[in-house]
Every structure is written in C-alpha cells, then in structure tokens.
C-alpha positions as CSV (number, residue, x, y, z in Angstrom):
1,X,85.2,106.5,81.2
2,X,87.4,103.7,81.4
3,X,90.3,103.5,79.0
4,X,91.5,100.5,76.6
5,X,94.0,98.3,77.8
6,X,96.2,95.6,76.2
7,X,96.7,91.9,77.8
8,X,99.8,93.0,80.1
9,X,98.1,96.5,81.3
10,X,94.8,94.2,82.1
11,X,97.5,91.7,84.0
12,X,98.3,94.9,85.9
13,X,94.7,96.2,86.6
14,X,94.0,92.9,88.1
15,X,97.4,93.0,89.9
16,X,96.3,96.3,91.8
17,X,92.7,95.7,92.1
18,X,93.9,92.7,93.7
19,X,96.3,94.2,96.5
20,X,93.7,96.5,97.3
21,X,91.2,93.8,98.2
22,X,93.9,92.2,100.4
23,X,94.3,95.4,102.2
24,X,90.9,95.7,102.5
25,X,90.7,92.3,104.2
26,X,93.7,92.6,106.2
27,X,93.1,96.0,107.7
28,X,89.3,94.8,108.8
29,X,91.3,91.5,110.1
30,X,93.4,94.1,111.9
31,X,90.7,96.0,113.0
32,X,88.9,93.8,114.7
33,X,92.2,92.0,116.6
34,X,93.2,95.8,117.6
35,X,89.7,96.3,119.1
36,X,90.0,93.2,121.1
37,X,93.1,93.6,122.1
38,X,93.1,97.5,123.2
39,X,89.1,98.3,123.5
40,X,89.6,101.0,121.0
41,X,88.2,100.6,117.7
42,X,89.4,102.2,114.3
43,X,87.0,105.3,115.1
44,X,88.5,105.7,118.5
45,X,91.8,105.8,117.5
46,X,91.1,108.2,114.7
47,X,89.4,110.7,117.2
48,X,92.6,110.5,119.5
49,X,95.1,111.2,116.9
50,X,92.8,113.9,115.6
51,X,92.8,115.7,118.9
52,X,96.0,114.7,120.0
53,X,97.6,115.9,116.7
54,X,95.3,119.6,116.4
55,X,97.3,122.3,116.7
56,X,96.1,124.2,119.1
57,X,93.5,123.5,121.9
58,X,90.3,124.4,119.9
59,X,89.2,121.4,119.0
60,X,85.0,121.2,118.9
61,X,82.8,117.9,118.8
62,X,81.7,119.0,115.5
63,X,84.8,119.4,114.4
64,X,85.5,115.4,115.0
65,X,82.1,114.5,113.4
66,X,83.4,116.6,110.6
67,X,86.7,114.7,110.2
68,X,85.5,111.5,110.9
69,X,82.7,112.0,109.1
70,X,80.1,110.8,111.7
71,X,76.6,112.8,113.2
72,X,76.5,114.6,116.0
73,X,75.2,111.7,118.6
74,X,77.5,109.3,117.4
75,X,80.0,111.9,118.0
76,X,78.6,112.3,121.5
77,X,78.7,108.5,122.1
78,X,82.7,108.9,121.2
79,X,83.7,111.2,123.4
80,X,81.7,109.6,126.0
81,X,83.2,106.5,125.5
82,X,87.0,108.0,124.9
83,X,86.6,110.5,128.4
84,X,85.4,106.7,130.1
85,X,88.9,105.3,129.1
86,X,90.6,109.1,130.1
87,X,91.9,109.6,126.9
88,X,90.3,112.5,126.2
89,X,88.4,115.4,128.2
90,X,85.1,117.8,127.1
91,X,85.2,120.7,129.2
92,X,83.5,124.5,128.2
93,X,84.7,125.8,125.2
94,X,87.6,128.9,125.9
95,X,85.8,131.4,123.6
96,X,82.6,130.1,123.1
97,X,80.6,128.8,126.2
98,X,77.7,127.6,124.6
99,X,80.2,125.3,122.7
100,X,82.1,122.2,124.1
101,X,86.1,121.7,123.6
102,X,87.6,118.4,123.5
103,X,91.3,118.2,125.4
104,X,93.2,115.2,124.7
105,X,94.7,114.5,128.5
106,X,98.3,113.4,127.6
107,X,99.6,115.1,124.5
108,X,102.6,113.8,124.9
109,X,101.8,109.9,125.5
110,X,102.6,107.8,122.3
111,X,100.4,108.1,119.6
112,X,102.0,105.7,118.2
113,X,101.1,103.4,121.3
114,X,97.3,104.0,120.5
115,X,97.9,103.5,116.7
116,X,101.3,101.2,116.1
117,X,100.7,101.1,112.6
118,X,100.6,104.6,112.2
119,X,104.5,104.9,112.4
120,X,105.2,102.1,109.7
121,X,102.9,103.5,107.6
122,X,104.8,107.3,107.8
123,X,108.1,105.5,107.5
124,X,106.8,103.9,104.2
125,X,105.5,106.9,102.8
126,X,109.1,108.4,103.4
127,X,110.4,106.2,101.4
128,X,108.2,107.1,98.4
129,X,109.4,110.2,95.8
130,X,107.5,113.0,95.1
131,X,106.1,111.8,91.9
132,X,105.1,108.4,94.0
133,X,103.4,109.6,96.5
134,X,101.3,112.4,94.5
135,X,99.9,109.1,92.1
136,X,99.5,106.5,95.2
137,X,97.7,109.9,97.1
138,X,95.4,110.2,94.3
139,X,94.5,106.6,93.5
140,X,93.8,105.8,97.6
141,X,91.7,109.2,97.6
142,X,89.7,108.0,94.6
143,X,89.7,104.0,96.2
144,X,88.3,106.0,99.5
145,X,85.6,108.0,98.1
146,X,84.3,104.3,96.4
147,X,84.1,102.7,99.7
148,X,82.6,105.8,101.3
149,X,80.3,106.1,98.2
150,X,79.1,102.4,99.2
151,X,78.4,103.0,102.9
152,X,74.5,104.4,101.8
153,X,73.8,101.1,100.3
154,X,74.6,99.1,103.2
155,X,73.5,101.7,106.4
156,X,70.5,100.1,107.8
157,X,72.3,96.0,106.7
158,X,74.1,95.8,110.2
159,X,73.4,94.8,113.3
C-alpha cells in the first residue's frame, strides 16, 4: 500500500521514478548500439558471462533457461547461435549422458571485452556502503520483478 508523502518526499519520488526511466531508455539505446556493433545481444552476453563465470564445468542448457529465464527452444536457439560465433561449446554431459553441458571455450578471454559495462558497473557498486547497496539491491530487485511482471502483457505485441 503506498504510503503518504509530503511535497518534498513527492519531489523525490518523482526524482527516482524519473532516473529510472532514463536508465530504462538508455540501457535499450545501449542495447541495441551493442548488438550492432558486436552481434551479441543483451541475452547473448548474459549466457556467456553465466557460463564463463559458473564455477565449475557443469553447466546444463536448462540451467541457462533457468537464469535467463527463457524456454527450452529459445535456449536451444542460444547456444546455437553462441557455438556459431565459438563462444561457447555443447558437448555430452560428464555425469549424465542423456544431458548436454555447455563449455565456455576461453575462460580466460575478457569478460569484460563481451560486456564493457560490466566492469563500471562493479567498480560503482564498490564504491557504495553496506547499508547502500542492501537499499539500492532491494529497490532494483523490486523495479525488476515490475518489468518482468509486464512482459505477459506484451508477449504476442512484437514482431
């Protein structure tokens, strides 16, 4: 339930609400130059860093579809797309051979190459105290879940 604000908190409220929608508009401006500019779009990048990042080498499709929060065949789609580009490799799973395991090929190529914006963003949230980053965590996490919660009401609107 939203609470009761005075004049200045209101002044505030608006203040946020607006740097959020130029983040919004800047990151899809960014987005879309980055995809251009590389071939790799915002999912692609994600997937890399996912698997680049894992610890370990068990790293399943579903796994991805799970932390990207996509289905199955557009997780199928991905890695064909990503092993196109040699980025990544799906060979048989170690343990489980009915399963699939998805190798990133370099570990140890920049990350930060794929993603540049990744590494300003970490160096910012250094910067940030505790108490800073647990609020700013929150109020993102809650901002996130909005935009995902919106995604239902548009599937079906594109393309």
């Amino acid at each position: 339930m939203p609470r009761e604000h005075d004049a200045a908190s209101l002044d505030e409220i608006r203040a946020v609400t607006d740097a959020v929608e130029r983040l919004r508009l800047a990151e899809a401006r960014l987005g879309r130059q980055r995809a251009g500019h590389s071939g790799l779009n915002d999912t692609d990048r994600a997937a890399v860093r996912y698997v680049s990042e894992f610890p370990g080498d068990a790293v399943t499709p579903r796994m991805i579809a799970d932390q990207l929060h996509l289905s199955p065949s557009s997780v199928t789609t991905l890695l064909d797309r990503l092993v196109a580009k040699h980025l990544l490799r799906v060979e048989p799973h170690p343990v489980d051979r009915r399963s699939k395991h998805v190798v990133a090929l370099d570990r140890t190529a920049a990350l930060d190459d794929i993603d540049p914006l990744g590494a300003r963003l970490r160096e910012i949230s250094a910067s940030l105290t505790t108490s800073e980053a647990s609020i700013i965590t929150g109020f993102l996490e809650r901002v996130t879940e909005a935009v995902r919660s919106q995604t239902p009401r548009f599937h079906g609107l594109e393309g």
